[in-house]
NUTIBA-455693 format. One record per residue (C-alpha): residue number from 0; residue in three letters; x, y, z. Coordinates in pm, 1 decimal. Example, Ala and Ser with C-alpha at 12.3 -4.5 7.8 and 13.67 -1.06 7.14 Angstrom:
# NUTIBA-455693
{0,ala,{1230.0,-450.0,780.0}};
{1,ser,{1367.0,-106.0,714.0}};
This chain:
# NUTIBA-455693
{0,unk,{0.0,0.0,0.0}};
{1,unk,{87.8,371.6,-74.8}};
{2,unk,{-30.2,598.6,220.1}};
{3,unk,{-34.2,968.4,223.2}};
{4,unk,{-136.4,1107.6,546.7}};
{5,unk,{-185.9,1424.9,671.7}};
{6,unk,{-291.4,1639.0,951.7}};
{7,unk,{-134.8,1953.2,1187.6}};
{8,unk,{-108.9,2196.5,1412.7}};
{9,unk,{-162.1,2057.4,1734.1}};
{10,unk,{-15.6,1710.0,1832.4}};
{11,unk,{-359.2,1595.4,1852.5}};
{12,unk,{-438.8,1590.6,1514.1}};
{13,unk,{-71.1,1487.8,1453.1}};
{14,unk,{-10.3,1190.8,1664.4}};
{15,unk,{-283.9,987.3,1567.6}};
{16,unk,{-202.2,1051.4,1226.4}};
{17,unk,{160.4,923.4,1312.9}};
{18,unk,{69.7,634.8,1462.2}};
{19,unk,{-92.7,472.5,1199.6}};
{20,unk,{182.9,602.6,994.0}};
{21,unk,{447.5,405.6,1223.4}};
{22,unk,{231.4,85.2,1234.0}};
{23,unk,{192.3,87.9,840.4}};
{24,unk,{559.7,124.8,770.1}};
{25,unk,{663.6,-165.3,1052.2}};
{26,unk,{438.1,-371.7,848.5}};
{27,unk,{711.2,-400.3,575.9}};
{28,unk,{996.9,-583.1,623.3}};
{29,unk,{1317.3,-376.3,559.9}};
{30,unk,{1472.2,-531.5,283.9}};
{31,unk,{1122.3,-518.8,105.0}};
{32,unk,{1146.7,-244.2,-148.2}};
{33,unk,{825.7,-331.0,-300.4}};
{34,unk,{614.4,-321.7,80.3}};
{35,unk,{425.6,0.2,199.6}};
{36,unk,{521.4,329.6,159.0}};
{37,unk,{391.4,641.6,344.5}};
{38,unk,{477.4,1005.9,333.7}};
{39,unk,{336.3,1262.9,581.3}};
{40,unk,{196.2,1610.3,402.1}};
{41,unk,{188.4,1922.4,655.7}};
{42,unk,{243.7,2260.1,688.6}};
{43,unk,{623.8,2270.9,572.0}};
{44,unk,{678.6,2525.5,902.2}};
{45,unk,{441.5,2324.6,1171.7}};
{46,unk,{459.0,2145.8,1429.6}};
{47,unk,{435.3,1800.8,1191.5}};
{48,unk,{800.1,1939.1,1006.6}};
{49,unk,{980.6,1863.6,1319.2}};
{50,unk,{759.0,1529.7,1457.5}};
{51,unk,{773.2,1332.1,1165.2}};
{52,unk,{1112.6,1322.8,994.2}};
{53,unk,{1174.7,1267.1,1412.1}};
{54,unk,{1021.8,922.5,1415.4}};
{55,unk,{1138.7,818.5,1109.9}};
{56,unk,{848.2,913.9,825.7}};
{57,unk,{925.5,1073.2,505.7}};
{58,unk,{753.0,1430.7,502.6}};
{59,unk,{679.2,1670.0,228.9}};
{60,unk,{555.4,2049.3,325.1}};
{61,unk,{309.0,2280.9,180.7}};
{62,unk,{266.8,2640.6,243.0}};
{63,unk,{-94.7,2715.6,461.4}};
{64,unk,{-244.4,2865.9,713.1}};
{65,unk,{-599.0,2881.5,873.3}};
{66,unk,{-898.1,3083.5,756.4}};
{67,unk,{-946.2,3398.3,889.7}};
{68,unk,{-1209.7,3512.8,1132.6}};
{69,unk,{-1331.4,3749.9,1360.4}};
{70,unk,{-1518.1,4115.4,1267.7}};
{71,unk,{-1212.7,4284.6,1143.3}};
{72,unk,{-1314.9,4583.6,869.6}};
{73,unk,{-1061.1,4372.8,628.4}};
{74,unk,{-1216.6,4068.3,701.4}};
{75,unk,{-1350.4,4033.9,301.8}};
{76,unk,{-1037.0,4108.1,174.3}};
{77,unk,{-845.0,3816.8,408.5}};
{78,unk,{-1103.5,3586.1,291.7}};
{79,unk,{-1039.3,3665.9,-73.9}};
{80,unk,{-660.1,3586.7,42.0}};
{81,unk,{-673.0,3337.6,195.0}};
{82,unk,{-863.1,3124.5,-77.8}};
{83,unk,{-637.2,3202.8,-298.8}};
{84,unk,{-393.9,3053.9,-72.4}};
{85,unk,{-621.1,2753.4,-31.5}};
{86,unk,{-600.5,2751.2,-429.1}};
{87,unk,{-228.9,2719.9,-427.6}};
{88,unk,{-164.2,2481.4,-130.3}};
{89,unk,{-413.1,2231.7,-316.9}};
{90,unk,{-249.3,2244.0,-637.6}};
{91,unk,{61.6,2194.6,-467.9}};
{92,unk,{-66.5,1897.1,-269.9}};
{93,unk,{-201.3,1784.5,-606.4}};
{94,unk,{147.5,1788.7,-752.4}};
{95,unk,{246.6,1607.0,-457.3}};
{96,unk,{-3.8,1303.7,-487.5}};
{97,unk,{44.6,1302.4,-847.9}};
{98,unk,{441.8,1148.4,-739.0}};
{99,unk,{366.4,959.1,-495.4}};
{100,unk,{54.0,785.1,-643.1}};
{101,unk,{-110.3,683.5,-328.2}};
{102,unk,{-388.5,446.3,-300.7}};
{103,unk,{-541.2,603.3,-10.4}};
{104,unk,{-485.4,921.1,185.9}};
{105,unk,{-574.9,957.6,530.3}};
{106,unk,{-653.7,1305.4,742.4}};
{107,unk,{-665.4,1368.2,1100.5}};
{108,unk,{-795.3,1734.4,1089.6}};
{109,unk,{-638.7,2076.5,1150.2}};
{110,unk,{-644.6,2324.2,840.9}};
{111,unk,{-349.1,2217.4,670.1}};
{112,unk,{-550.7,1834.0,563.0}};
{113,unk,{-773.9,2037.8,348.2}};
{114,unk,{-589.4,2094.3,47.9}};
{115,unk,{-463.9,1767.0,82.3}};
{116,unk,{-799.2,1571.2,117.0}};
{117,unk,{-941.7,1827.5,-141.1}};
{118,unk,{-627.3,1737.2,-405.4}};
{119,unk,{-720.4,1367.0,-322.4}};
{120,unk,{-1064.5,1410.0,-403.7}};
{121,unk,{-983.6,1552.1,-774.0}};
{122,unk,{-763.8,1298.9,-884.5}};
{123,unk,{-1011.0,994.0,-734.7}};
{124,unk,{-835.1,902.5,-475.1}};
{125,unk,{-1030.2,719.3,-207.1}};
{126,unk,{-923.5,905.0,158.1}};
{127,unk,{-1033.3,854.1,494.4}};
{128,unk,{-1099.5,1098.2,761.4}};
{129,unk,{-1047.4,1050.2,1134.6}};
{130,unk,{-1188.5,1295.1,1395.6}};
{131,unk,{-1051.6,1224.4,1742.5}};
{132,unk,{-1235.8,1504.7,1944.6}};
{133,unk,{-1626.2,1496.1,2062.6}};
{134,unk,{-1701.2,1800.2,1902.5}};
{135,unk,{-1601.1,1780.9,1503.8}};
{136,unk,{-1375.8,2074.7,1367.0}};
{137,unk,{-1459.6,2256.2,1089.2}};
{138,unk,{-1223.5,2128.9,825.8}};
{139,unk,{-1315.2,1767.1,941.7}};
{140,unk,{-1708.5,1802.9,856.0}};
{141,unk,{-1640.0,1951.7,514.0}};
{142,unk,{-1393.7,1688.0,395.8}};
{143,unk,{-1594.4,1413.5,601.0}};
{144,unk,{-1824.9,1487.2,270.0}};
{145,unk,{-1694.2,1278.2,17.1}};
{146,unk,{-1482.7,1058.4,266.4}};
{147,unk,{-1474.0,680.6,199.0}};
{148,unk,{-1486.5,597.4,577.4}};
{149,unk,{-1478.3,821.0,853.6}};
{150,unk,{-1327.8,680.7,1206.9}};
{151,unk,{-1404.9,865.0,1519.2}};
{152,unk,{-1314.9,865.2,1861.5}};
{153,unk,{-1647.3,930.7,2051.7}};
{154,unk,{-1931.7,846.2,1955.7}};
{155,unk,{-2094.7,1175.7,1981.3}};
{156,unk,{-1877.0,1302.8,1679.2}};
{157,unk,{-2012.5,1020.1,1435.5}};
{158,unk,{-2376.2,1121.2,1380.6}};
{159,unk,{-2287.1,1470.4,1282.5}};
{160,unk,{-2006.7,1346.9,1039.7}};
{161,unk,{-2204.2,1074.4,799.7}};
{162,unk,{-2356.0,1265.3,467.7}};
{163,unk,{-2496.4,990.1,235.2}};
{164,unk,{-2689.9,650.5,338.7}};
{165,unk,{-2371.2,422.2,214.2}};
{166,unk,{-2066.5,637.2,404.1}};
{167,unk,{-1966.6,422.5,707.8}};
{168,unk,{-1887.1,594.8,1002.2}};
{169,unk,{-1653.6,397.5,1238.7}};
{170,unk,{-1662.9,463.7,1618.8}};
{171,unk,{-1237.9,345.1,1664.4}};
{172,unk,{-1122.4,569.1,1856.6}};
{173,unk,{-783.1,747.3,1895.3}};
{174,unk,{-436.1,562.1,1728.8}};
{175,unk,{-194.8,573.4,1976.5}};
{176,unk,{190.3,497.1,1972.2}};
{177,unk,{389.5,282.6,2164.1}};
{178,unk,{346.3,39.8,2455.5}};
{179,unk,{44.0,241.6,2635.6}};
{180,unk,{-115.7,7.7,2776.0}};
{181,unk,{136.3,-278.5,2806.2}};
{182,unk,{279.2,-226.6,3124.0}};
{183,unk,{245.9,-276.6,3437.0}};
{184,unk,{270.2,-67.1,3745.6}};
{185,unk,{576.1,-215.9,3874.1}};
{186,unk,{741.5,-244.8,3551.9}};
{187,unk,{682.4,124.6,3504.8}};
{188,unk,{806.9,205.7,3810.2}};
{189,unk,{1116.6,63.7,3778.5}};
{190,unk,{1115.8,225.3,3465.9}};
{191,unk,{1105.6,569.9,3563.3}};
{192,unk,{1341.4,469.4,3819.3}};
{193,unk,{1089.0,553.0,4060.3}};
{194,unk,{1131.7,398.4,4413.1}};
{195,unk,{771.2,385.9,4529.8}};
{196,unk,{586.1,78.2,4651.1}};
{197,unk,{351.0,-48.8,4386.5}};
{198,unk,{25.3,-40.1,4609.4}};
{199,unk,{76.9,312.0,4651.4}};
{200,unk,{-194.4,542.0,4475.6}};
{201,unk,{-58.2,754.2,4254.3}};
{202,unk,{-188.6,1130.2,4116.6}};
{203,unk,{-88.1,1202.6,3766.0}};
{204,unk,{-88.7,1528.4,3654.6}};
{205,unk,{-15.2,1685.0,3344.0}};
{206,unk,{-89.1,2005.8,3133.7}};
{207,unk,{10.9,1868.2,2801.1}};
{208,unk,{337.7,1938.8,2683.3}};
{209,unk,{296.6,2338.3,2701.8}};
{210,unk,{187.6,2268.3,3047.8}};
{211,unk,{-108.0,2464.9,3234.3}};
{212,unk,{-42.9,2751.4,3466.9}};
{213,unk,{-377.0,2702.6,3653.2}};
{214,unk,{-314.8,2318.9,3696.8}};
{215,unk,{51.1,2417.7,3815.8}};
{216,unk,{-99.1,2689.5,4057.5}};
{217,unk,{-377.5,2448.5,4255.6}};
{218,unk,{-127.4,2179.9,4269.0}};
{219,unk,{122.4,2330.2,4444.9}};
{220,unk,{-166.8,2457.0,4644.8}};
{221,unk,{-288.2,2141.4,4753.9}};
{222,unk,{79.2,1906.1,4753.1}};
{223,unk,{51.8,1921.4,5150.1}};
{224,unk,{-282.6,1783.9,5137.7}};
{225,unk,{-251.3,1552.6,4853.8}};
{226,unk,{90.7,1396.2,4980.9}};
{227,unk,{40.5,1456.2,5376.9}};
{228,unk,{-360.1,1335.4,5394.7}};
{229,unk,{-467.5,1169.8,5083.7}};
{230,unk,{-203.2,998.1,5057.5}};
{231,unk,{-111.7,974.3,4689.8}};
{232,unk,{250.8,979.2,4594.0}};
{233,unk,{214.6,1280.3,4275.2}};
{234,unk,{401.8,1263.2,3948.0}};
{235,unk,{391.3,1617.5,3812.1}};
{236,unk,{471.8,1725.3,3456.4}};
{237,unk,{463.6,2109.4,3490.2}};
{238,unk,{528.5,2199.4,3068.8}};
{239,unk,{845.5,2304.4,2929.2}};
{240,unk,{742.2,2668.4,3027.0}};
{241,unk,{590.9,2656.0,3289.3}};
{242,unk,{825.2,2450.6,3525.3}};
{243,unk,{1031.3,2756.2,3602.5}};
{244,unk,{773.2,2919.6,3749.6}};
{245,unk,{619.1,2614.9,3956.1}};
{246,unk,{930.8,2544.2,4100.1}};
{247,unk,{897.9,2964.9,4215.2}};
{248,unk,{565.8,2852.8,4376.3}};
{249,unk,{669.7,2619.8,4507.9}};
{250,unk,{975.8,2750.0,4720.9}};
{251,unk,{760.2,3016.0,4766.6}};
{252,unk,{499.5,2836.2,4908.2}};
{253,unk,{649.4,2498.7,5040.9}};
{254,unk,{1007.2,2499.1,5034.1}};
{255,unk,{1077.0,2151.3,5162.5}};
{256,unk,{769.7,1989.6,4945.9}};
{257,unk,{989.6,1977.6,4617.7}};
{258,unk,{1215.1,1736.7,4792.7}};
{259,unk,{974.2,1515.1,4863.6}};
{260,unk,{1000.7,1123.1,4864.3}};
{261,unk,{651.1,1075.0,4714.0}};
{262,unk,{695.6,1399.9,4491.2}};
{263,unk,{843.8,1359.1,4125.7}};
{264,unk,{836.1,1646.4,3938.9}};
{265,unk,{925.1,1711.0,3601.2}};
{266,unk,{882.6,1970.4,3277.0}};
{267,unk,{826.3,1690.3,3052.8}};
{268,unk,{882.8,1291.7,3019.8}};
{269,unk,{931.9,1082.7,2706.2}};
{270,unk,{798.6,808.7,2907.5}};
{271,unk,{415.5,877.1,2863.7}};
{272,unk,{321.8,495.6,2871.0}};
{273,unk,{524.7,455.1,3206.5}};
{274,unk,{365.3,712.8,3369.4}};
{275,unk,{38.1,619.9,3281.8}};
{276,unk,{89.2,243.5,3405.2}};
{277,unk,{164.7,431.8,3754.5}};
{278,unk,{-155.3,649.6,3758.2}};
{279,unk,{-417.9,539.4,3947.7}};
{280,unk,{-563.0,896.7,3926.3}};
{281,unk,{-534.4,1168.6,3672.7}};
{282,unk,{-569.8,1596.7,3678.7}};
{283,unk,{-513.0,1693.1,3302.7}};
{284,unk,{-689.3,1889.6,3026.3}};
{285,unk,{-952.9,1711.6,2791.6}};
{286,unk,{-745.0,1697.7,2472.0}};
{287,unk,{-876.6,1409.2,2314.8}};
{288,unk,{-568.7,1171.3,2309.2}};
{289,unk,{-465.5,1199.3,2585.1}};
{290,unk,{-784.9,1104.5,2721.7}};
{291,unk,{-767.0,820.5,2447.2}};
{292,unk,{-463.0,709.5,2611.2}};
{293,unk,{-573.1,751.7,2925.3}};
{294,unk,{-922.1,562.8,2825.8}};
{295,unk,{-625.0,270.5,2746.2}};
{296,unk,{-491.5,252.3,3066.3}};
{297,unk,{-788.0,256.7,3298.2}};
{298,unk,{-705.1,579.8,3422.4}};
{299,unk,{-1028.5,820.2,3592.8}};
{300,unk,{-953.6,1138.9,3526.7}};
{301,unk,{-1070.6,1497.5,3683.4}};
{302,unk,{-1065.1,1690.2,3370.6}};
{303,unk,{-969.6,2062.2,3362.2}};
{304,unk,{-1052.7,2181.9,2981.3}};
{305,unk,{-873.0,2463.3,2814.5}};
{306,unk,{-1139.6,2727.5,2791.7}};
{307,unk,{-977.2,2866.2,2462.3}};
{308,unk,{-958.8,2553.1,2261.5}};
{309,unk,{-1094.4,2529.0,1927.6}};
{310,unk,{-1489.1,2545.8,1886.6}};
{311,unk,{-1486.0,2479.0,2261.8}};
{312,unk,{-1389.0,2142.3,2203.8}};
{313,unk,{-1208.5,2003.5,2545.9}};
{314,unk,{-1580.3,2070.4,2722.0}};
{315,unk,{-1700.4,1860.5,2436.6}};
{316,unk,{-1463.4,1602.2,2546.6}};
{317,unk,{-1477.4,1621.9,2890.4}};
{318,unk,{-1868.7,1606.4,2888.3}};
{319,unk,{-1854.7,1302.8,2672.0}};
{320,unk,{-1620.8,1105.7,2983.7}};
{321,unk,{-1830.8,1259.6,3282.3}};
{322,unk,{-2120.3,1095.6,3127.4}};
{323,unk,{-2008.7,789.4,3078.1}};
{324,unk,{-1853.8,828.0,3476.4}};
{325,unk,{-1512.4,778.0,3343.9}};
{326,unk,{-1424.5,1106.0,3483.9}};
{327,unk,{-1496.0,1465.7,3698.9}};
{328,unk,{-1478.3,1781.2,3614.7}};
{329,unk,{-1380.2,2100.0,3707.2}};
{330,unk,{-1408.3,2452.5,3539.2}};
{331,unk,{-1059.7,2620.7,3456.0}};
{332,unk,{-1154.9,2948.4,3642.7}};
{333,unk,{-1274.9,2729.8,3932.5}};
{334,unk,{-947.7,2488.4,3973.3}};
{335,unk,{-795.5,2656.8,4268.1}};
{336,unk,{-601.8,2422.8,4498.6}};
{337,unk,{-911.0,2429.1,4784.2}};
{338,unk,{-1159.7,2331.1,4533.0}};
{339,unk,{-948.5,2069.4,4377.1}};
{340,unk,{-936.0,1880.2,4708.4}};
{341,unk,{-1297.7,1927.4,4770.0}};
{342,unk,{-1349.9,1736.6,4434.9}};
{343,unk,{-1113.2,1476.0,4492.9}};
{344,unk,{-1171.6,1390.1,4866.6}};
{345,unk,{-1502.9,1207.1,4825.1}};
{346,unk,{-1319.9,981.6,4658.5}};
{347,unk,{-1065.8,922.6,4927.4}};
{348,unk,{-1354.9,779.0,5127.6}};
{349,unk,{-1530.9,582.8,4835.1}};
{350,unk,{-1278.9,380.1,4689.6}};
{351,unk,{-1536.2,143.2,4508.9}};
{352,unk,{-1643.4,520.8,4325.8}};
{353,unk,{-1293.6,503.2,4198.4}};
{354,unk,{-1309.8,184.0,4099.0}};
{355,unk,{-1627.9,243.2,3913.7}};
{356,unk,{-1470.8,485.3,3723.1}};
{357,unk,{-1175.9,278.5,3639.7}};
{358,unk,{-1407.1,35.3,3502.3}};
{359,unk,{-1576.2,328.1,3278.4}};
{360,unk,{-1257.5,482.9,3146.3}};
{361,unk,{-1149.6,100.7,3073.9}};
{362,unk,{-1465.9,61.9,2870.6}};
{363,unk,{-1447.4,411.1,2677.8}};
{364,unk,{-1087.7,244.0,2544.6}};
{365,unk,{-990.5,144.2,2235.2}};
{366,unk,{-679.8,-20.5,2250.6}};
{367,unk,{-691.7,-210.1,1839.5}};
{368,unk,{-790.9,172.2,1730.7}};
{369,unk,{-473.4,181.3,1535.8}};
{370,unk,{-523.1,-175.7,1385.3}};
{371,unk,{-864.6,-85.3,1298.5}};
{372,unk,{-806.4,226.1,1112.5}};
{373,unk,{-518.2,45.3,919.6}};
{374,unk,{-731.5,-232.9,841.3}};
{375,unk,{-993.1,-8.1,716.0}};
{376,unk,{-699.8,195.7,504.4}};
{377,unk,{-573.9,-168.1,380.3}};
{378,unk,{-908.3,-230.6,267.0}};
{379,unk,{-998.9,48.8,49.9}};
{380,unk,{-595.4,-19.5,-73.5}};
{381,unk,{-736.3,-382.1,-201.0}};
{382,unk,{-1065.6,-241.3,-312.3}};
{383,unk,{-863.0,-15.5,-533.9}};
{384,unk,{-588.4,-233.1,-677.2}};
């Protein structure tokens, strides 16, 4: 098979995308020059320019950038712009899928797929789109038009997605990368080089990679409580820039705490799958994989969504895994350390609640979401040949 995928901006659209790329090109043996092939098309100065060549897919740019909005006077005359920029960036992904000749092209979402999946679409190409929040973005249900298949992650997303009688709509879930899900808590621990005992509870919390100040702020907050009372033995990722500043807190605030036996703090870890084998609890934002990885793992979650995300789509997310009880939630203006605790502690004194919600998150999973999208990818590859 001959893949193109595509998708950017934000490494939610981009690591799912990634992920099946990975899993497609380990399908070929090496020394098979004849096996798969897949490029990666992006936004030749994104976030995908530096990810992919990274992990070892071939990656071809094209110049984009996202429709203009808002109720700016020139607001017409960026419009007018920016299609003809949308006119350029799809004849150059044309030009690009003309080479390669793929069978089947597959988009994850953020602007930058549109030209693509739109350059796809003119030459016959069969493409698939994947949309891994709750909430569908824009580009995703405009291309989702004349999609082959569509895979989402929730289940809420799919009935707003399908256009004609004979499009399937897959409920898959997020691809994800890697061993998530394959160890265990004491292998993990050992891992991470951690030296805590393995029927200790453990809080994970994270911010996503650019961290989140308001996260950062309650925790330190609350450390005394969570470490002292509760119980927990935390695991903090802080964000590249923001771990400066919690580390300021913190002295400020607790100057012993950051030494803590129980506390492990960090700006950022490589070792995602460890950390979540350790997690028995989780405060984080609602992007949608990493509550698809979480979902994996069994972890509940108290969700914190980014007010300013896209089309408001973290709420979407987060409302989706509160009503399934996979999860709580708290409002970003509200997460202050005191009301933190008061959202956690009934928990302390209902364990089977947190085992109920275990059981949820386990449920919401999809751990074959990769193999299933490839297999549906494979498919239309066959159907074509």
């Amino acid at each position: 098979m001959r893949l193109v995928v595509t998708g950017g901006g934000t490494g939610g659209h981009i690591y799912p995308a990634l992920a099946v790329a990975e899993m497609v090109q380990g399908m070929t043996p090496a020394n098979d020059a004849n096996g798969n092939t897949v490029t990666y098309v992006g936004k030749i100065d994104g976030l995908e320019s530096e990810l992919v060549p990274q992990n070892g897919v071939a990656f071809e740019g094209i110049r984009f950038y996202g429709m203009p909005r808002g109720k700016s006077p020139l607001l017409p005359f960026q419009l007018l712009a920016w299609g003809w920029k949308l006119r350029e960036a799809r004849a150059h992904a044309r030009t690009i899928l003309q080479r390669l000749q793929p069978d089947v092209v597959f988009g994850t979402g953020g602007y930058v797929s549109a030209p693509v999946l739109m350059a796809a679409h003119s030459l016959n190409i069969p493409y698939v789109v994947h949309e891994p929040d709750a909430k569908p973005g824009l580009v995703n249900q405009l291309m989702s038009r004349n999609a082959a298949i569509i895979t989402t992650s929730f289940s809420e997303g799919a009935e707003s997605l399908g256009h004609r009688p004979e499009q399937q709509v897959l409920v898959t879930g997020n691809p994800i990368r890697g061993r998530i899900g394959a160890l265990s808590k004491a292998e993990a621990l050992r891992q991470l080089g951690i030296d805590w005992p393995s029927e200790q509870p453990v809080l994970l919390v994270t911010g996503g990679s650019q961290g989140a100040r308001r996260i950062n702020q309650a925790i330190v907050e609350a450390l005394p409580t969570l470490l002292n009372d509760f119980g927990f033995a935390v695991a903090h990722l802080t964000g590249k820039k923001r771990y400066d500043e919690t580390v300021a807190a913190l002295k400020q605030s607790h100057p012993a705490i950051q030494n803590h036996p129980h506390y492990w703090l960090r700006p950022y870890s490589g070792e995602m799958a460890a950390l979540l084998a350790i997690a028995d609890l989780a405060v984080c934002r609602a992007g949608s994989l990493s509550l698809s990885e979480m979902a994996v793992c069994g972890v509940p979650t108290l969700l914190i969504p980014y007010p300013f995300a896209a089309a408001d789509h973290q709420h979407k997310n987060a409302q989706a895994c509160v009503r399934v009880g996979a999860s709580l939630m708290l409002e970003d203006d509200e997460c202050t350390g005191d009301n933190l605790l008061a959202t956690l502690r009934p928990l302390m004194h209902e364990p089977q609640r947190l085992a109920r919600m275990r059981d949820a998150a386990r449920q919401q999973g999809h751990p074959n979401a990769t193999e299933d999208i490839v297999a549906c990818l494979m498919g239309l590859s066959q159907a074509k040949g």
